[in-house]
N, CA, C and O atoms as CSV, one atom per row, in Angstrom:
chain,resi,resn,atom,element,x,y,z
A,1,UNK,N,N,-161.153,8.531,-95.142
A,1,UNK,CA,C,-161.805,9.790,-94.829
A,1,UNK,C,C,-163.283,9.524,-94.558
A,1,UNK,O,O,-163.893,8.807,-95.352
A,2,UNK,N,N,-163.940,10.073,-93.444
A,2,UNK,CA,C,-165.195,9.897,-93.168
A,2,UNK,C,C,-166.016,10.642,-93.706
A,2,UNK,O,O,-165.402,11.243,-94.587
A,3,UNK,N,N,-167.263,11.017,-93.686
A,3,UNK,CA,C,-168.048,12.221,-94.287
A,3,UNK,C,C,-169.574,12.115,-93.265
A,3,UNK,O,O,-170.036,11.085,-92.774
A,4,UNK,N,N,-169.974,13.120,-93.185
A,4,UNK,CA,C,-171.078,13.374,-92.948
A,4,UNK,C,C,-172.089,14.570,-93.267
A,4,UNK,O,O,-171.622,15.687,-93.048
A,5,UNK,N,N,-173.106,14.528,-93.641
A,5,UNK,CA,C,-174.210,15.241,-94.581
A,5,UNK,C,C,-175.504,15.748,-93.215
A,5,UNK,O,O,-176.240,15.029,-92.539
A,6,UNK,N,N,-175.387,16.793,-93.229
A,6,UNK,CA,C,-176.712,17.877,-92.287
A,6,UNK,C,C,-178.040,16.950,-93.176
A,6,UNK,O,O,-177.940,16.332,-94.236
A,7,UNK,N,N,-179.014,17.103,-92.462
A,7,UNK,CA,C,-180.171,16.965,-93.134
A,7,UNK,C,C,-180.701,18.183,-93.655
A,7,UNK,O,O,-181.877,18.083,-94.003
A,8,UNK,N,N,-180.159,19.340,-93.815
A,8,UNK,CA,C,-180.066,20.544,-94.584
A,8,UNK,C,C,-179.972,20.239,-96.044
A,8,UNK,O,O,-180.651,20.347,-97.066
A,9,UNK,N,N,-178.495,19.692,-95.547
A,9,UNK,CA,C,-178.020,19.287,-96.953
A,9,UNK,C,C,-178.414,17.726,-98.076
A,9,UNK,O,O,-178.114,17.341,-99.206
A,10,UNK,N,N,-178.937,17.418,-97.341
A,10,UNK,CA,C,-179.806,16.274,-98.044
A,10,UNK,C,C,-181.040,16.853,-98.582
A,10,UNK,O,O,-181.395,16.588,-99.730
A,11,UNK,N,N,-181.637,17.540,-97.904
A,11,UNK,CA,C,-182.733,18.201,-97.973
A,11,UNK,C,C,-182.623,18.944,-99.373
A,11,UNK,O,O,-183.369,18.654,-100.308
A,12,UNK,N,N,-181.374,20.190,-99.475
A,12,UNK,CA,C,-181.384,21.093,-100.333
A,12,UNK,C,C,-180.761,20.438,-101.659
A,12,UNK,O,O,-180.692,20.914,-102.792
A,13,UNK,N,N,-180.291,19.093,-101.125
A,13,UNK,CA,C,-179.802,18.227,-102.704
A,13,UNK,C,C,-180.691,17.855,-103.448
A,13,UNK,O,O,-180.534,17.747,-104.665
A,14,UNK,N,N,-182.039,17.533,-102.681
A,14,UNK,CA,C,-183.113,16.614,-103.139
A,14,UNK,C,C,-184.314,18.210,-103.932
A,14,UNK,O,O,-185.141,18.150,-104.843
A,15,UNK,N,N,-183.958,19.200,-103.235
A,15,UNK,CA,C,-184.877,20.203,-103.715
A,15,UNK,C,C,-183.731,20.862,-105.192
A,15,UNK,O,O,-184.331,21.350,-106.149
A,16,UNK,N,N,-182.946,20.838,-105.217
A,16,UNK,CA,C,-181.988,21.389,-106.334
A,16,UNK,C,C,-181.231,20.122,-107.215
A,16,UNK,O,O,-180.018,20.006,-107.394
A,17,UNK,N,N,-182.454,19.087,-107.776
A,17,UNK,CA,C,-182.372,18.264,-108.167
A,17,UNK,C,C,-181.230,17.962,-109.357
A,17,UNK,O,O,-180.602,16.949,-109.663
A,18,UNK,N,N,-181.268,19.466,-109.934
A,18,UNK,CA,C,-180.602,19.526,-111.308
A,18,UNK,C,C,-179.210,19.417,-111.231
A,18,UNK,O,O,-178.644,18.789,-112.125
A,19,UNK,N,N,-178.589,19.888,-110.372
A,19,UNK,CA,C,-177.528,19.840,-109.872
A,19,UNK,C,C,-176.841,18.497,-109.392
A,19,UNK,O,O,-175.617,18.385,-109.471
A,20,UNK,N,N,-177.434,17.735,-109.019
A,20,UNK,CA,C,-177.087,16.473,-108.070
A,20,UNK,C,C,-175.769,16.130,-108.653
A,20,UNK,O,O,-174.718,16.225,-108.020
A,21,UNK,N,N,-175.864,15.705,-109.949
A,21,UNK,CA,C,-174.527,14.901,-110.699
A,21,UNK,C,C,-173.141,15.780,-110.177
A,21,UNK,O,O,-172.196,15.206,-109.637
A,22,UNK,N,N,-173.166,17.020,-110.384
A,22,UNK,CA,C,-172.280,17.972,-110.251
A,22,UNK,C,C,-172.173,17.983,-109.031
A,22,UNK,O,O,-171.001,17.839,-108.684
A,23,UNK,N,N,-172.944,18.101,-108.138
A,23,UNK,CA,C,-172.761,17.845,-106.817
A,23,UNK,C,C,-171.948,16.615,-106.218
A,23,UNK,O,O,-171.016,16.761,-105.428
A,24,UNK,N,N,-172.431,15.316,-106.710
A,24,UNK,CA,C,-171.260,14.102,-106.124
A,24,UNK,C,C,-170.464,14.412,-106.826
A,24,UNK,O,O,-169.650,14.614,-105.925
A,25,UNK,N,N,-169.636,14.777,-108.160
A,25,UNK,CA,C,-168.198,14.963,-108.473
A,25,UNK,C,C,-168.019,15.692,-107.626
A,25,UNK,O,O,-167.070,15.382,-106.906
A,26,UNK,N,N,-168.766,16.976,-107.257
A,26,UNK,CA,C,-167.707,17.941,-105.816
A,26,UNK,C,C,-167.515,17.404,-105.264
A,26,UNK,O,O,-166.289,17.300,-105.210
A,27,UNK,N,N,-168.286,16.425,-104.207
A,27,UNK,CA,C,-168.042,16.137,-103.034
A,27,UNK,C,C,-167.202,14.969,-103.192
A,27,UNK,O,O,-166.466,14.905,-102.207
A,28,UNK,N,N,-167.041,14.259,-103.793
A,28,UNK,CA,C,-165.680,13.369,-104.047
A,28,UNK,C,C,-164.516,14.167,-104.319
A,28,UNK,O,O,-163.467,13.685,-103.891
A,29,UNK,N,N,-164.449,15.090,-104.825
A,29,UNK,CA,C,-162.873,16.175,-104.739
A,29,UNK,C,C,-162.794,16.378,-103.944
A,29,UNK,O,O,-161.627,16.361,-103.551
A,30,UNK,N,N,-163.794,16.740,-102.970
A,30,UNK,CA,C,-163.702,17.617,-101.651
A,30,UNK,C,C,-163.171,16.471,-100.760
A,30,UNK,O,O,-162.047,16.678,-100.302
A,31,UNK,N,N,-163.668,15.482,-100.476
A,31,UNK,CA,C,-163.356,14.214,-100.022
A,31,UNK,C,C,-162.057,14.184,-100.556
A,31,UNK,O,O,-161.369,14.581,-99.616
A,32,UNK,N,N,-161.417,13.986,-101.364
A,32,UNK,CA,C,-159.787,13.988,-101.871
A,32,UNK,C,C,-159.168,14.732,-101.455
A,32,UNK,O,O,-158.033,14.377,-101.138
A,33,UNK,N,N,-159.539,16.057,-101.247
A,33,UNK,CA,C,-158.361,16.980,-100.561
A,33,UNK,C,C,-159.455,18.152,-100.325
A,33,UNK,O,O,-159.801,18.880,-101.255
A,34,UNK,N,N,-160.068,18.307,-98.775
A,34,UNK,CA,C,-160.944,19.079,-98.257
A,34,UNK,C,C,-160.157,20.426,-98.109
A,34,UNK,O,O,-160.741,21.383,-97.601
A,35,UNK,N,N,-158.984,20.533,-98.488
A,35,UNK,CA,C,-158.641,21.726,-98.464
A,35,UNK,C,C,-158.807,22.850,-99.968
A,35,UNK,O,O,-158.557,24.053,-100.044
A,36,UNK,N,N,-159.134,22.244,-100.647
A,36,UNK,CA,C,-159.773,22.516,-101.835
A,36,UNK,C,C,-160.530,24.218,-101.832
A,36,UNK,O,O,-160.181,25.127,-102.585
A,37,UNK,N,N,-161.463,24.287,-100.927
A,37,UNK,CA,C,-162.582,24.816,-100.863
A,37,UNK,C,C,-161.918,26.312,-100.482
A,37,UNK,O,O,-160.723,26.492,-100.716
A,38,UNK,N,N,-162.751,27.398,-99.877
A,38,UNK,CA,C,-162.098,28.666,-99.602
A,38,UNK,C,C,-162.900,28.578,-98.467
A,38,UNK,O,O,-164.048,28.202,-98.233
A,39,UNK,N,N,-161.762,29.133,-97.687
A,39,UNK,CA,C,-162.056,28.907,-95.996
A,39,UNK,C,C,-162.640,30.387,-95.355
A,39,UNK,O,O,-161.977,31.390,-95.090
A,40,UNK,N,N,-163.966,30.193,-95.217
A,40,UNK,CA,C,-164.613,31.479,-94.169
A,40,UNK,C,C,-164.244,32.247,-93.496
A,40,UNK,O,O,-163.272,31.984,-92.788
A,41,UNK,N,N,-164.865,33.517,-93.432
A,41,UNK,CA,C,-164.411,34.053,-91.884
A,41,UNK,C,C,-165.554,34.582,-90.949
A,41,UNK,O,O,-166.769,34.403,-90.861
A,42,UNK,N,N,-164.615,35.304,-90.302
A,42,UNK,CA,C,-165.657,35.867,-89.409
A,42,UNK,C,C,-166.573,35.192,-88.361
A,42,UNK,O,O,-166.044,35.198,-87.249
A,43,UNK,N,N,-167.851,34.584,-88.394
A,43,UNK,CA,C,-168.597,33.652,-87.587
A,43,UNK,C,C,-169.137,31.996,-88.294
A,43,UNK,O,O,-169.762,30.964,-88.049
A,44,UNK,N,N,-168.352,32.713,-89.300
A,44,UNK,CA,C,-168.362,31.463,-90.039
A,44,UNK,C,C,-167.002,30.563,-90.327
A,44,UNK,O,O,-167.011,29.517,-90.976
A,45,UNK,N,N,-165.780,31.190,-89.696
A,45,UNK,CA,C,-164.929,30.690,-89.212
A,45,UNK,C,C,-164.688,28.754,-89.179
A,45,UNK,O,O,-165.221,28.189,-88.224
A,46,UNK,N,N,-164.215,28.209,-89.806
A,46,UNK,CA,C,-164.008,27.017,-89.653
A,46,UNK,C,C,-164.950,26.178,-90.912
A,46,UNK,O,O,-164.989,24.959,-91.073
A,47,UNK,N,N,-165.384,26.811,-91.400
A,47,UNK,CA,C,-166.204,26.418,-92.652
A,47,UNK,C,C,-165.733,26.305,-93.944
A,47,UNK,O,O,-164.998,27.276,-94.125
A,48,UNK,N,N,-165.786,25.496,-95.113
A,48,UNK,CA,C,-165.478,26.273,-96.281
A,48,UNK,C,C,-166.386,26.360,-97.171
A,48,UNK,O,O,-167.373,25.642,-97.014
A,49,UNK,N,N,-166.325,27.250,-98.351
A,49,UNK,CA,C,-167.360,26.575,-99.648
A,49,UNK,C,C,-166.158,26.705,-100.641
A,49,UNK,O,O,-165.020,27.156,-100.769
A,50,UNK,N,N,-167.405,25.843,-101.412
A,50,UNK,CA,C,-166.697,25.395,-102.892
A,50,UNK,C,C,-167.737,25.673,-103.959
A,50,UNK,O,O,-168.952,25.610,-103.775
A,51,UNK,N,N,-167.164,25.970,-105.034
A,51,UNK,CA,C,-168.217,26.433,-106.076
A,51,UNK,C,C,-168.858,25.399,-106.760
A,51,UNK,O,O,-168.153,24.688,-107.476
A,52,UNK,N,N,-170.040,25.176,-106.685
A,52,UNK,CA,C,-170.758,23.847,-107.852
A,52,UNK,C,C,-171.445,24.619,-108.988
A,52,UNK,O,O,-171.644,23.930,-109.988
A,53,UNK,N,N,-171.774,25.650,-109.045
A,53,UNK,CA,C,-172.527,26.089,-110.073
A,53,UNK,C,C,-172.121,27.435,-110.251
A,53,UNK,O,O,-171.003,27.880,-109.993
A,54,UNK,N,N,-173.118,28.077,-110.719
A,54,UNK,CA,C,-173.032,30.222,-111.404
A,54,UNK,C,C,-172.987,30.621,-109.636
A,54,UNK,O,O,-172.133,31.174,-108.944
A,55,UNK,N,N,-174.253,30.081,-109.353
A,55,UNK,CA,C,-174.469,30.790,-108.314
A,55,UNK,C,C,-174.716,29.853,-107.037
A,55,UNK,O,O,-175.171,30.241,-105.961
A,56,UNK,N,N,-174.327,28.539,-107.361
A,56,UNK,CA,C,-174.388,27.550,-106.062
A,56,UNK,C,C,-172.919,27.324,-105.646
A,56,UNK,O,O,-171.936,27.496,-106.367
A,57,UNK,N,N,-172.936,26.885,-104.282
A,57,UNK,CA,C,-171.808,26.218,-103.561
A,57,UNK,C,C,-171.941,25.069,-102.377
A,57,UNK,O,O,-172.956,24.645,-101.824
A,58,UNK,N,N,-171.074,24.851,-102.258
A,58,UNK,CA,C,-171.107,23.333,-101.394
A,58,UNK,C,C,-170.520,24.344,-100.048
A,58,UNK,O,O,-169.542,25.080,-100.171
A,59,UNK,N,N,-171.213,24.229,-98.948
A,59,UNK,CA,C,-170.602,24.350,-97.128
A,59,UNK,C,C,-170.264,23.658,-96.749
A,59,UNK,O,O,-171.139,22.811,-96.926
A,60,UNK,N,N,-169.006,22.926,-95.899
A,60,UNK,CA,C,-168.454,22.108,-95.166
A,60,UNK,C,C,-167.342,22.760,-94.460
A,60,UNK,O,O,-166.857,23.891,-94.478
A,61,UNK,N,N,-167.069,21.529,-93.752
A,61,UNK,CA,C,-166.184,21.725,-92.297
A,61,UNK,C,C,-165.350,20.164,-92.368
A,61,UNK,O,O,-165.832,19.032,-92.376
A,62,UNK,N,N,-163.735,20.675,-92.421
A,62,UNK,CA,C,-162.864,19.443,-92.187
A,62,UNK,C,C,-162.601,19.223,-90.957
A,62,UNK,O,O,-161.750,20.066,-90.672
A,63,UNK,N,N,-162.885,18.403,-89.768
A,63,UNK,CA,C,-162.833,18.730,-88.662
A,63,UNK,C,C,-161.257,18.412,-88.121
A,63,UNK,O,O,-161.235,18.371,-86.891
A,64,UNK,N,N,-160.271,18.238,-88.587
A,64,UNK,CA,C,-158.767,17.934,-88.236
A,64,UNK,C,C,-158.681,19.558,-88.888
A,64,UNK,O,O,-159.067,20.160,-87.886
A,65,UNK,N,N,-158.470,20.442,-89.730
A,65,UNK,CA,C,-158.271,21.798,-89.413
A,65,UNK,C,C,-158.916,22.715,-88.313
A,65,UNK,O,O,-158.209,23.498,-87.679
A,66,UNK,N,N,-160.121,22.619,-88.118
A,66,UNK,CA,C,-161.254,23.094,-87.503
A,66,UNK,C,C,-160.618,22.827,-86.159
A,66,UNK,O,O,-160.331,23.821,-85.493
A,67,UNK,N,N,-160.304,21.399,-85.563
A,67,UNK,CA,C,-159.732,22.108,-84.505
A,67,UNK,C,C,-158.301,22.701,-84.674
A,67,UNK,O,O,-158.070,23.819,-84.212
A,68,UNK,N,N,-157.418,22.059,-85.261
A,68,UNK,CA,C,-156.446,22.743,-84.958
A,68,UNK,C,C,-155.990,24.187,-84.938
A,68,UNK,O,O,-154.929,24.612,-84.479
A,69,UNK,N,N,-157.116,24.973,-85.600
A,69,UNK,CA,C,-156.884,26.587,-86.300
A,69,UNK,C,C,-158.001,26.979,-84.477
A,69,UNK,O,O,-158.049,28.155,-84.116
A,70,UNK,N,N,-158.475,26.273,-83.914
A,70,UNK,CA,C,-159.510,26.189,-82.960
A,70,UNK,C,C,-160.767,26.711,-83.225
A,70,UNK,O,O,-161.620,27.026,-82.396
A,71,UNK,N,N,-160.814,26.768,-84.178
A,71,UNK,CA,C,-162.322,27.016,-84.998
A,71,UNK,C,C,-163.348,25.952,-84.506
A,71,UNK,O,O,-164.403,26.037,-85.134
A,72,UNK,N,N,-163.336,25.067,-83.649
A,72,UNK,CA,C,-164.621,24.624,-83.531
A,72,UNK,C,C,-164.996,25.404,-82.040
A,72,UNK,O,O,-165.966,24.879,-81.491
A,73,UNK,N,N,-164.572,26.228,-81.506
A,73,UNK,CA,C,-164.637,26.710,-80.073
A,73,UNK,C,C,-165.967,28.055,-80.884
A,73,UNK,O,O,-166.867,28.669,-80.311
A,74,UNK,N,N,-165.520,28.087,-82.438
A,74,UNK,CA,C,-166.814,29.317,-83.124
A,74,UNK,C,C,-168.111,28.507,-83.487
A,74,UNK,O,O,-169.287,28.642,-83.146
A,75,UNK,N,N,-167.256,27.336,-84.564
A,75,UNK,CA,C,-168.488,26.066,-85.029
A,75,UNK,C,C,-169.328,25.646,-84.037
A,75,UNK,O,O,-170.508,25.588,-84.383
A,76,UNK,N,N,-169.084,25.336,-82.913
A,76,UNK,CA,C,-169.615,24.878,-81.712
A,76,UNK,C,C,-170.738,23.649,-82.073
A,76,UNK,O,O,-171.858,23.392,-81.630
A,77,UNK,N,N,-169.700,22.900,-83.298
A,77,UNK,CA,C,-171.042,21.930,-83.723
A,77,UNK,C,C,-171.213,20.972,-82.091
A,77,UNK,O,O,-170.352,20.846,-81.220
A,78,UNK,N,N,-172.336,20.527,-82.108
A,78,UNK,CA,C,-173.047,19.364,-81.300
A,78,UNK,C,C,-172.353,18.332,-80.700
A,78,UNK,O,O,-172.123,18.055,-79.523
A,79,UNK,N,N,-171.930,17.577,-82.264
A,79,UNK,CA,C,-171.665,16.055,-82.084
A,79,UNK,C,C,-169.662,15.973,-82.248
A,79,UNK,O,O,-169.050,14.913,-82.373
A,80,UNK,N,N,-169.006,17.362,-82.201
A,80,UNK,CA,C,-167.547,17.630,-82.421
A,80,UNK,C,C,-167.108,16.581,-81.855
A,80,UNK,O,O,-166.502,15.690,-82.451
A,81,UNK,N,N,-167.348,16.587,-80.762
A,81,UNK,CA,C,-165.765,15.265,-79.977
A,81,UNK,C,C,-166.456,13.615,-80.368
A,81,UNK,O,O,-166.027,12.555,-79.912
A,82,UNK,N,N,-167.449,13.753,-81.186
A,82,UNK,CA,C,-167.801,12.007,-81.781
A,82,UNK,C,C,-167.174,11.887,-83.018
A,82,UNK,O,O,-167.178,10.820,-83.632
A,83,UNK,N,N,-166.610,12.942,-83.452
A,83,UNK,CA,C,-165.991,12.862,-85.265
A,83,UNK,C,C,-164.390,12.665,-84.792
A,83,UNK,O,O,-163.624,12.905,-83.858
A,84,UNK,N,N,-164.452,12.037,-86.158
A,84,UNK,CA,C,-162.617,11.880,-85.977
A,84,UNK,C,C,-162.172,13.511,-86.614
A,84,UNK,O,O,-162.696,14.548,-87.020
A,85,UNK,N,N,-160.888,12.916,-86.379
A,85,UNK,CA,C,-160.019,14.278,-87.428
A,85,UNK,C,C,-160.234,14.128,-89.021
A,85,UNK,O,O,-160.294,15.023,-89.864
A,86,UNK,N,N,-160.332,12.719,-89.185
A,86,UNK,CA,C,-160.487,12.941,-90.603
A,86,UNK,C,C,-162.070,12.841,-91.365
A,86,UNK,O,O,-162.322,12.031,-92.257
A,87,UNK,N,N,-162.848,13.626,-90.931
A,87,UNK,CA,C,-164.105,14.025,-91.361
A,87,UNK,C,C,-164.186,15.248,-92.113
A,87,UNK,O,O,-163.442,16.219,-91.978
A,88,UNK,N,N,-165.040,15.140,-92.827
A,88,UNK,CA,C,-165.573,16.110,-93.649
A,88,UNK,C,C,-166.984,16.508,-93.636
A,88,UNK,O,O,-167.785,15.854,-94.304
A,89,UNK,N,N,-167.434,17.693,-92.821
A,89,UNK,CA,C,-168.921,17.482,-92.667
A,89,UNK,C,C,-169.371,18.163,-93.727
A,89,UNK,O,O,-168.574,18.780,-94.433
A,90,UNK,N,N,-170.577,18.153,-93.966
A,90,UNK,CA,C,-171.194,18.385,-95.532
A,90,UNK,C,C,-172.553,19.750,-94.684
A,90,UNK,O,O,-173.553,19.257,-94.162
A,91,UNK,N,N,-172.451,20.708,-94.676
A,91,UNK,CA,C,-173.580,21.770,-94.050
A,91,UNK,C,C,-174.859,22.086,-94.972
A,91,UNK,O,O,-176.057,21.830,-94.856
A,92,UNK,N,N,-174.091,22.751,-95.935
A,92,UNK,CA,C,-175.297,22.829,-97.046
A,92,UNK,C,C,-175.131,22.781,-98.538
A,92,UNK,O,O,-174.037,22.441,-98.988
A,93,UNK,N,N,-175.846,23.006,-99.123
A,93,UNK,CA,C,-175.510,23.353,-100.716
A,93,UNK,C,C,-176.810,24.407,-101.530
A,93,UNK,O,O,-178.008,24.135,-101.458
A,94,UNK,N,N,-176.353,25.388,-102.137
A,94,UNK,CA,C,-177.328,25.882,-102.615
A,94,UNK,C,C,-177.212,27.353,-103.259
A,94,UNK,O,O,-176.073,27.798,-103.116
A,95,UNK,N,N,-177.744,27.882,-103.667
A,95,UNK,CA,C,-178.012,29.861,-103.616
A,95,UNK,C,C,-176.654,30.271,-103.009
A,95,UNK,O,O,-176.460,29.925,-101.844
A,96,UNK,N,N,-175.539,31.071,-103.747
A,96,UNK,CA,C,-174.521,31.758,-102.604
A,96,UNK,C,C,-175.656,32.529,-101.387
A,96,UNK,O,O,-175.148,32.269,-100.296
A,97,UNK,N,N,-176.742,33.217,-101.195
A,97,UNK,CA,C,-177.038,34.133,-100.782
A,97,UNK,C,C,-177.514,33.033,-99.368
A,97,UNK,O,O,-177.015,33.204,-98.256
A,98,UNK,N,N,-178.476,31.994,-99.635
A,98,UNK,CA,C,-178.984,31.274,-98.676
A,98,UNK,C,C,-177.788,30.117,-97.999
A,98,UNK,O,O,-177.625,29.945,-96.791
A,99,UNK,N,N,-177.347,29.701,-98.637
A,99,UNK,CA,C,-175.947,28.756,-97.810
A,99,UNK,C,C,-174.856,29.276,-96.798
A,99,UNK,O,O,-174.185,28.764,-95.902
A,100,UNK,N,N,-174.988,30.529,-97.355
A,100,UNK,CA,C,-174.268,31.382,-96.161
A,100,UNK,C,C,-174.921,31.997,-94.867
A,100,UNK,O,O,-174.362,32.810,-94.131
A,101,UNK,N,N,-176.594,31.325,-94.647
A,101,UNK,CA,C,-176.847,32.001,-93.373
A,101,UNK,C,C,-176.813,30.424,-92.245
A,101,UNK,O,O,-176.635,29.207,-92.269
A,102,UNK,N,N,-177.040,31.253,-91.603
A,102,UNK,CA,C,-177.413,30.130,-89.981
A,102,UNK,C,C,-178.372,29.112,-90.215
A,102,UNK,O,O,-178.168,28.000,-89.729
A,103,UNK,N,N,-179.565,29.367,-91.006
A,103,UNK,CA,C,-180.716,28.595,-90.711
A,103,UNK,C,C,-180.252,27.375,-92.032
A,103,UNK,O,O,-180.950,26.362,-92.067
A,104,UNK,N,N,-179.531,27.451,-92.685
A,104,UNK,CA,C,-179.159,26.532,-94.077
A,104,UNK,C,C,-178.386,25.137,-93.274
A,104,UNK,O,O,-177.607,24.553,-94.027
A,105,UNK,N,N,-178.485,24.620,-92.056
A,105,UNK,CA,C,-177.670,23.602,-91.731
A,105,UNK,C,C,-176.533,23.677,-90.677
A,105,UNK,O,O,-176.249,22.849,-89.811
A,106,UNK,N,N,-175.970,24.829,-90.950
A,106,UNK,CA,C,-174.542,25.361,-90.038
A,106,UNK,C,C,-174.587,25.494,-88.753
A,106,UNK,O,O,-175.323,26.428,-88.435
A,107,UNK,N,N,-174.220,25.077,-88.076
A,107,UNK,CA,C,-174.121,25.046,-87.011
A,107,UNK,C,C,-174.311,26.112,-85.865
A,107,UNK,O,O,-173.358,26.883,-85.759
A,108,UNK,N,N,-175.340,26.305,-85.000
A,108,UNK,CA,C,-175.298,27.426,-84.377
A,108,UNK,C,C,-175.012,27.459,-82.902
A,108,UNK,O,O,-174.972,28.535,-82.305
């Protein structure tokens, strides 16, 4: 399984320091079975989060569902046809309130 991390999300790991530990156990589950997470809707379509904290969560995108559900035709990430199917992109982590907008990493 491949992975790849937004500089969002590096960014918001390094500013929500406290968290970090809890953060790589997620993302190694998530990495184990990316279906884990609860899958978006709406324009956020093709995304999931996962809970790391009270009020934090992990954003990502498995890109072997993403297309097949054709959710990346919403994601409209960039670099889509350079990822395999078995990727896991990593968008953001942080605040439920801020990880869920546009400007947190996600793809616009």
């Amino acid at each position: 399984m491949n992975e790849t991390y937004s500089d969002q999300f590096v960014k918001s790991l390094k500013k929500f320091a406290s968290i970090k530990k809890r953060a790589v156990n997620k993302i190694d589950k998530i990495i184990q079975n990316p279906l884990t997470g609860e899958p978006l809707k709406y324009d956020l379509r093709g995304l999931y989060s996962a809970p790391l904290a009270k009020n934090f969560l992990i954003i990502y995108s498995y890109c072997k569902i993403c297309r097949k559900k054709g959710d990346d035709k919403i994601l409209r990430c960039s670099d889509c046809t350079d990822m395999i199917n078995e990727t896991v992109r990593f968008f953001d982590v942080g605040p439920h309130d801020k990880a869920y907008s546009r400007g947190s990493g996600i793809p616009t």
